[in-house]
N, C-alpha and C positions, 0 to 999 in steps of 0.2 A: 316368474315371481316365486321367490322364496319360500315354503311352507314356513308356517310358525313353530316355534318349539315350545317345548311345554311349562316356560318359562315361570307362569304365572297358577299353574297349578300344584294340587298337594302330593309332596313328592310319593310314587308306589314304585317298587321294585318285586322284581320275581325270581326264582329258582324255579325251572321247568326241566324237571329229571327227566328219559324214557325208562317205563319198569324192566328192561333187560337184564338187571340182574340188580347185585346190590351195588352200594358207591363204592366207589377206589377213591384213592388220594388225587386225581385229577377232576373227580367228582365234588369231591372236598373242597380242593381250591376255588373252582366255580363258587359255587355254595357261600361259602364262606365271603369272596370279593364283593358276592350281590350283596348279602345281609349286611357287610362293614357300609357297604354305600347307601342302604336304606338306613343305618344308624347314625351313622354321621349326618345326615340331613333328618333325624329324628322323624322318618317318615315309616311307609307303611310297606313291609317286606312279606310277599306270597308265597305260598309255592300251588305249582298246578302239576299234575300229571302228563305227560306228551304220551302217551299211548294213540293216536291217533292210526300210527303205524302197527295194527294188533297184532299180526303175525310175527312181530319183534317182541311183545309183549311176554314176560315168564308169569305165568299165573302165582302170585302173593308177591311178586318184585316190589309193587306200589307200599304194602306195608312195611317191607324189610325196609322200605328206603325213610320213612316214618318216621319209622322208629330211630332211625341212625342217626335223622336229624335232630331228633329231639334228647336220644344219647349225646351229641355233639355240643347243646344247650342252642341250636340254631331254631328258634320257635318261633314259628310262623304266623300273620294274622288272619284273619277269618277262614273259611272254609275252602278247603283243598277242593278244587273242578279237575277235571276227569275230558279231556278231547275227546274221549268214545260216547263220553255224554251231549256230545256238539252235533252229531253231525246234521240236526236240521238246521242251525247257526248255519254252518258251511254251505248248505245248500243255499240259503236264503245268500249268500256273499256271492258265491260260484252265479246265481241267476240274475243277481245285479248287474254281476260283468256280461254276461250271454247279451243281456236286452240292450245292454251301450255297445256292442258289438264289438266287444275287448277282450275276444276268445276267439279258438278257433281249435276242430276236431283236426287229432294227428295218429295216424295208427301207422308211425315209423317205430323200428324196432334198435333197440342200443346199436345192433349189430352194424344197419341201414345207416346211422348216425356216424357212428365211427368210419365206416366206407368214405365217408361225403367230407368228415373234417375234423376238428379235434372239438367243435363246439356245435349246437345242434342250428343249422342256418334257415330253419323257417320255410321247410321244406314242402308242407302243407298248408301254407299262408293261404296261393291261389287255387286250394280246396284239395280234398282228401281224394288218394288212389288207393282203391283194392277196397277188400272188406273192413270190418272191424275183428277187434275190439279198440276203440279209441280211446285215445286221454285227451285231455282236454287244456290247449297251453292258452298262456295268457299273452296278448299282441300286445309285444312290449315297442311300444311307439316312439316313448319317450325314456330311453335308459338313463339310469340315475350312477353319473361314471365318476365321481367322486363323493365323498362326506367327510364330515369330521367326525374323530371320536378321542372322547378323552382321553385316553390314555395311549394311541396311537400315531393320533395328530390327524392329519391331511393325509387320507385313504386315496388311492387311486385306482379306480380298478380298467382293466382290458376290457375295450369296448369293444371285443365281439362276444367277452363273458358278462359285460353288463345287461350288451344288448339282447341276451339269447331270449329266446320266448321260452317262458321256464312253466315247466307243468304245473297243473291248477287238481285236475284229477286225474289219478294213474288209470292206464287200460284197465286194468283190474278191479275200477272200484273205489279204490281209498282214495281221500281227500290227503294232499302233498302237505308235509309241513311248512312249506312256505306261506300256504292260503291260512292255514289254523294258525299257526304264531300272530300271524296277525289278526287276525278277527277278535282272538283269544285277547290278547294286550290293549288292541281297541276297548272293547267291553269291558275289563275289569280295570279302566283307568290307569293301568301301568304309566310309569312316565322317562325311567329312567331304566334301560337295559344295559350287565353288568354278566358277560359271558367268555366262551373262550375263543380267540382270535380263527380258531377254524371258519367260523360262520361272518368273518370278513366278507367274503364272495353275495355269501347269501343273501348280508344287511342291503345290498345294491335294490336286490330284485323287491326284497320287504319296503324298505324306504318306498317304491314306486308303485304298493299296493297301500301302503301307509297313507298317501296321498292323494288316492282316487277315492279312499273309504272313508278321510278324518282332513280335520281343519288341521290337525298338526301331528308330527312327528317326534318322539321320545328323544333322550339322549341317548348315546351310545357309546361304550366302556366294552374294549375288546381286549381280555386279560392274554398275556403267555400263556403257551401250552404245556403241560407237565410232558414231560416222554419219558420214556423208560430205556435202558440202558445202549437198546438198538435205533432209539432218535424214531422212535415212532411215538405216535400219540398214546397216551393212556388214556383206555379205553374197557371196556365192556367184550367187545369183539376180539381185542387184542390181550383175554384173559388177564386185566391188571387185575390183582388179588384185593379182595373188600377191605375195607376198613377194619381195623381192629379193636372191637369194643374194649379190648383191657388197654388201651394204650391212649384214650381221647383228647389229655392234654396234652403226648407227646405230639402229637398229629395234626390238632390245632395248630401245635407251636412250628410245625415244618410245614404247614400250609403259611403262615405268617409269614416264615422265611424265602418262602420260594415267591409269594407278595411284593416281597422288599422292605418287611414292614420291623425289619434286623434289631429295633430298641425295643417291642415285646419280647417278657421274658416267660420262661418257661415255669408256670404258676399252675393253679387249679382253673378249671375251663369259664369260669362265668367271668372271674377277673381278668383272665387272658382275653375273653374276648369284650370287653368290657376295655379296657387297654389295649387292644387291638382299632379297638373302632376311634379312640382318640389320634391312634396311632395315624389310621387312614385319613381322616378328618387332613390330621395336617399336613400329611400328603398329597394329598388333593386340592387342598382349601389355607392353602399356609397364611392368607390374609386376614381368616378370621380368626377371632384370640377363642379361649375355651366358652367364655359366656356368652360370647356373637351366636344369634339365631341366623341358621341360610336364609337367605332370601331369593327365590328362583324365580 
């Protein structure tokens, strides 16, 4: 049976940064694709913090990124959450799975992993060897080996990457961002996720925690990758250089274009994105005229 989509609720969208450093232009584009999609459906666009990961965490990243947004005219509604501020949430979701018996302790190491295959085969299912420290995967029973997403179409994924039993909590402690993305999006009503095609893989494993925790599942919009001039990703990791405060309409306008969104023009930032967002609308949405309200 099909989960429900979120068809009939009020549309929310998110930008969920990690504070590793400030945004780049691949930052941007994200950013930007969610906000046009929360305005085009005049609905309600977040943003959260993902530090869940803190050792990844630059101490003041969270405000430089703030700020950028709010230089960029990308203005958020209500208040900014914080995943370092979750983690009893996480606990309370992680013990929900334990007591349905939808987990299970593994203290394989990358190294042990890679020996055995190129995907981690469920190697501690009929219970753990050796000591710990353990992490904690989730018995994925039921893998979720296709979805749609709008801007994708009909996703397929490899079903021994669907099916892997994908960590809940690392040996070390921290809660995975697979389990926080969703609890997170659960909780603040999110409806409509608008990100970047890397996290393909990952929407399988969320979709099938989506569905143990919620009567229904969001939309999903998995945008192009920006890369930079050697076909990698831009990235934080891969030192793409910050954003340029003096330059925010130029930047705007080449996050538009790299969208496909080529009839904004190069204006001042409120009306570019202000024409931007009509812009998406009919890209998206070419049946409705400008005074049609969505109906979802």
């Amino acid at each position: 049976m099909a989960t429900p989509s979120m068809a009939n609720q009020p549309y929310c969208g998110r930008f969920a940064p990690t504070p590793s450093g400030p945004l780049h232009f691949g930052s941007l584009v994200a950013a930007l694709a969610s906000y046009l999609d929360a305005k085009a459906h005049a609905g309600r666009w977040l943003v959260r913090i993902e530090d869940i990961d803190e050792p990844r965490a630059v101490a003041g990243a969270d405000q430089v990124i703030l700020q950028q947004l709010e230089r960029f005219g990308l203005h958020w509604d209500g208040d900014v959450i914080y995943q370092s501020q979750r983690k009893e949430r996480y606990r309370q979701a992680l013990a929900e799975l334990q007591q349905q018996q939808l987990t299970y302790p593994c203290n394989c190491t990358r190294k042990q992993i890679k020996a055995r295959g190129e995907y981690y085969t469920g190697h501690c299912r009929a219970g753990v060897e050796g000591p710990g420290p353990y992490a904690i995967r989730y018995l994925n029973q039921t893998p979720v080996m296709a979805f749609t997403d709008g801007i994708q179409g009909e996703v397929n994924i490899a079903p021994a990457v669907a099916g892997e039993d994908f960590v809940l909590l690392r040996r070390d402690g921290w809660f995975t961002y697979q389990l926080a993305v969703v609890i997170d999006d659960i909780d603040q009503g999110v409806t409509d996720i608008v990100r970047g095609a890397d996290l393909l893989t990952a929407t399988s494993w969320q979709i099938n925690l989506w569905r143990h925790f919620s009567q229904r599942q969001p939309h999903f919009k998995h945008i192009p990758l920006a890369l930079d001039e050697q076909g990698q990703k831009l990235s934080k990791q891969n030192h793409a250089p910050a954003l340029n405060p003096q330059q925010v309409s130029e930047q705007l306008w080449q996050a538009c274009q790299f969208l496909q969104l080529t009839e904004v023009p190069l204006t001042n930032p409120a009306d570019l994105l202000s024409l931007a967002s009509q812009a998406w609308r009919a890209k998206f949405f070419p049946e409705t005229s400008a005074q049609d309200t969505i109906t979802r």
